[in-house]
N, C-alpha and C positions, 0 to 999 in steps of 0.2 A: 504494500500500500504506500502512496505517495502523498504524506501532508504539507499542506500548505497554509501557510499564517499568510492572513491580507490585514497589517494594522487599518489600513483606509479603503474600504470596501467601498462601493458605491452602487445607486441606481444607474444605468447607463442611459439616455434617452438620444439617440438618432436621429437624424431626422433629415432628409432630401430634399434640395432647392437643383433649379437651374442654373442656379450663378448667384455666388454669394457678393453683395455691395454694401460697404458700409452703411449707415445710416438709413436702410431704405427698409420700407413693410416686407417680409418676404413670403410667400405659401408654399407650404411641403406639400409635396406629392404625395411622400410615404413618410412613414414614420414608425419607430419600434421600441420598446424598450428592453433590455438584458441586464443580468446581474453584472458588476463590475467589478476592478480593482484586480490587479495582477495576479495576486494569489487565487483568488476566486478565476478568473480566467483561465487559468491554468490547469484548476483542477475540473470546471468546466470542460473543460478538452479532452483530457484524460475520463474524462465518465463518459464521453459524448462519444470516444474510441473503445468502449468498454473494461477500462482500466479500474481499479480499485482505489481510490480516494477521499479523503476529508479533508475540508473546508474550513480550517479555523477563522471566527473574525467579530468583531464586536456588532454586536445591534442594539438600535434605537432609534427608539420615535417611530410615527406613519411609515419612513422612507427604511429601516429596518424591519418592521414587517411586510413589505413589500418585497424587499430583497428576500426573507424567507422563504417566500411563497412564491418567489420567480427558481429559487433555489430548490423548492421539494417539486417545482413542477420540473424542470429538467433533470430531474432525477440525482440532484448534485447531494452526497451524504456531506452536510456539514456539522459543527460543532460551536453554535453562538453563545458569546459573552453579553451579558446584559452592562448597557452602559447607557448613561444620561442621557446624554446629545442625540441630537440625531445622524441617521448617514447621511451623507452627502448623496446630491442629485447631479451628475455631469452629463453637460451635453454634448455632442457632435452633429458638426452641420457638414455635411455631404455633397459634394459636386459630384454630377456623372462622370468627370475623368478621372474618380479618383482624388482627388482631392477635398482634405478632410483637414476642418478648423473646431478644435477643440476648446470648449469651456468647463473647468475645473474646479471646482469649490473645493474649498478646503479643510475639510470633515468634524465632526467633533472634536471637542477638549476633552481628553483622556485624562483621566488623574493616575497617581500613582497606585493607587489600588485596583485600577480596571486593567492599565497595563500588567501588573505583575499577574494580574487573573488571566488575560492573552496568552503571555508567554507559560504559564502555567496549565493550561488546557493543552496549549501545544506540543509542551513537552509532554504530559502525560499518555499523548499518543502515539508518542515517539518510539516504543517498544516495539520492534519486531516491524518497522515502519523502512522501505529502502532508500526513502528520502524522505528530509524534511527541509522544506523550501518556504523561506523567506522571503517577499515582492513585494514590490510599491514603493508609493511616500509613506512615508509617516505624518499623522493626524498630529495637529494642536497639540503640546502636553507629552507626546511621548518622547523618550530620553533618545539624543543621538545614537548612543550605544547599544539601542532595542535589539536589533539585527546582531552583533554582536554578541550582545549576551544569549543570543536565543544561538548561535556557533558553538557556542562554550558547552551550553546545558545541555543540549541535542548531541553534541559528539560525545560528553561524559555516556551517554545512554546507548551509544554505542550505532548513533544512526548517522550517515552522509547527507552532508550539508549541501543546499544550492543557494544564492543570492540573486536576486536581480532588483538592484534600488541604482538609486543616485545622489550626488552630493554628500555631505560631511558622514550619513548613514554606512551610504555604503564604502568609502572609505573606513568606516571603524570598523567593519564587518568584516572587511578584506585582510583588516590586521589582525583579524580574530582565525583569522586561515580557513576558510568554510575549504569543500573537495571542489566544490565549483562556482563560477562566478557567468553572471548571464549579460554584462552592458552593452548597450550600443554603442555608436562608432560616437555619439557626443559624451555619453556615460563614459568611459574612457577617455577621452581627449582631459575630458574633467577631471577624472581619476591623476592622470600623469601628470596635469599640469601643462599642456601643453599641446597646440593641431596634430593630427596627424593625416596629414594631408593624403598619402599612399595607402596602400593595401600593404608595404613593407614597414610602413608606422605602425601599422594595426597590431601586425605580427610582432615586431619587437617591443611593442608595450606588452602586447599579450606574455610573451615568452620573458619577460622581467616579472609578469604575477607571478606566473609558475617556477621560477627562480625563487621566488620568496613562500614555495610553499603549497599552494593552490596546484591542486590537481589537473584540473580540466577548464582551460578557458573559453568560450565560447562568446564570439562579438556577432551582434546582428547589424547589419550593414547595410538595410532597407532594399531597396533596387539592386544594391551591390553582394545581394546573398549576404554568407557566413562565415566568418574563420573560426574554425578549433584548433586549440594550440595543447598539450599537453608534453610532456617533457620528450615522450619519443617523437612525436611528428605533428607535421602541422597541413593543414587540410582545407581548400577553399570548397562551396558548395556554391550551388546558385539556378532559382529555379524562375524563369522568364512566364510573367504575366498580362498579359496584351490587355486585358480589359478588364482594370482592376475597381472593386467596389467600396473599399471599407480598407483602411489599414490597421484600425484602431484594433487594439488587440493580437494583432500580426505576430509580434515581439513572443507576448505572453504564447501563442500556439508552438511557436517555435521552439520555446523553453519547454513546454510540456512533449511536443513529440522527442527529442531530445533524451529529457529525465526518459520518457519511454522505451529509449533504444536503451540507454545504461541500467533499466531497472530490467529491463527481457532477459540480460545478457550479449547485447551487441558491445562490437569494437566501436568506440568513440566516433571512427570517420562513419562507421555506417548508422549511429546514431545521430549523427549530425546532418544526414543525408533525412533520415524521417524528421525531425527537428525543422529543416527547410519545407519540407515537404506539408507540413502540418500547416506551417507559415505560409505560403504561398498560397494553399488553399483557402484560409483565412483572407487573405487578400481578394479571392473571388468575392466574397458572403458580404451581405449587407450589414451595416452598423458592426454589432462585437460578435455577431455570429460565431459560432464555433464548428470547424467541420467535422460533421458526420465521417463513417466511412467511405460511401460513395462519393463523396467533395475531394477525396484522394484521388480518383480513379482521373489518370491522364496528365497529373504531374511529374515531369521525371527529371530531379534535379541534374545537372552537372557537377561531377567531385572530380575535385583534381590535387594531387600533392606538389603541383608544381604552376601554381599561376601566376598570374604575370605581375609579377611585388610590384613596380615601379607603375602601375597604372592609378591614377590619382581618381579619387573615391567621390562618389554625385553626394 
């Protein structure tokens, strides 16, 4: 089983225009809502591929029961903390080319008693668990070093760690040495300190985590597929989509098919290969859609151990 902690869960709300303009009245065509927040995404995916999973994450208010009951209708097994606040409601406005403008609210204030009940639910399902996977921002109130401590307590229990945050979080997390790290080509760039304008930047940022410890690196690189880095080899993927819908969530599938290949028993390159795979398909689906099995059928990424480092990254 693959758990997953989402401190900042959310309602997802979609919604489709012809063309987004500042200031102007706009009317959706279509419109959707989906559970959100990375770790719920995640494990979304993995139920949705018939995987075994729970959903740690706080709930409150109207927009918490809401998330429940988007949650027991997709059949996601979760494990809710009761907390004051409420969840947050994020929107996405959708263009037909693909193009997707995101509005984020900033979730409840966690106090320290609702966190330590988070990370305490999380760990207690950490037993006999093959991952437990940390994602998102972090809400109001909760300590930088969430992510972190939740590295510490999950490995004491004997389970493998994934991260996928950003900023000062997932810096602390990284020094906490989880087995893998999931950022994007900005999450990284942040990480280092620095552009990394190449596909040969990517790689030797990546290849200095793994220096410092970290197992398995894995960068999502949008348009540009995925590098995996791990100490013996390094791996590019990349799966071309002509008529893309929805990115939102993209990230998140990618990390769950991924965990999927390392929890089956695949080799890292050929985990990285369903990883894209999962992504790419997500890119078809409307709003945070998650793909089914059949939403597989006809994507075939490209892996290569030898791509072209010096091609400068969209």
């Amino acid at each position: 089983m693959i758990v997953t902690l989402t401190p900042n869960p959310s309602i997802d709300r979609a919604v489709l225009i012809p063309s987004l303009h500042r200031g102007e009245v706009h009317r959706a065509s279509t419109s959707r809502i989906d559970p959100g927040g990375k770790g719920v995404n995640v494990s979304r995916a993995l139920s949705a591929q018939g995987d075994a999973t729970l959903a740690v994450l706080p709930s409150g208010g109207p927009e918490g029961h809401l998330l429940e009951e988007l949650l027991d209708a997709a059949g996601v097994r979760h494990a809710s903390v009761p907390v004051r606040g409420s969840v947050r409601m994020n929107i996405s406005v959708l263009e037909p080319d693909g193009t997707t403008t995101k509005l984020n609210e900033p979730g409840p204030q966690l106090s320290a008693a609702e966190v330590d009940a988070l990370l305490d639910a999380t760990v207690a399902h950490a037993d006999g668990a093959s991952w437990v996977v940390g994602c998102g921002s972090l809400p109001p109130g909760a300590p930088t070093d969430l992510y972190a401590v939740l590295t510490a307590r999950a490995r004491e229990r004997g389970a493998r760690v994934a991260i996928d945050s950003s900023g000062a979080p997932f810096a602390a997390a990284v020094a906490a040495r989880p087995h893998l790290v999931k950022p994007n080509h900005e999450e990284l760039a942040e990480l280092v300190g620095h552009d990394l304008p190449t596909l040969a930047d990517v790689r030797d940022a990546a290849r200095d985590l793994v220096s410092g410890g970290i197992e398995v690196v894995a960068v999502s690189l949008g348009g540009d597929g995925a590098l995996l880095v791990t100490a013996d080899e390094c791996a590019h993927a990349r799966a071309t989509i002509t008529s893309p819908l929805s990115t939102v969530g993209a990230g998140d599938c990618m990390l769950a098919g991924l965990l999927h290949g390392l929890s089956t028993g695949s080799a890292p390159t050929e985990a990285l290969v369903a990883g894209v795979t999962w992504g790419a398909a997500a890119v078809t689906l409307p709003g945070s859609r998650v793909p089914a099995p059949a939403d597989l059928d006809g994507i075939r990424p490209e892996l290569t151990r030898n791509p072209d480092f010096d091609r400068v990254l969209t």
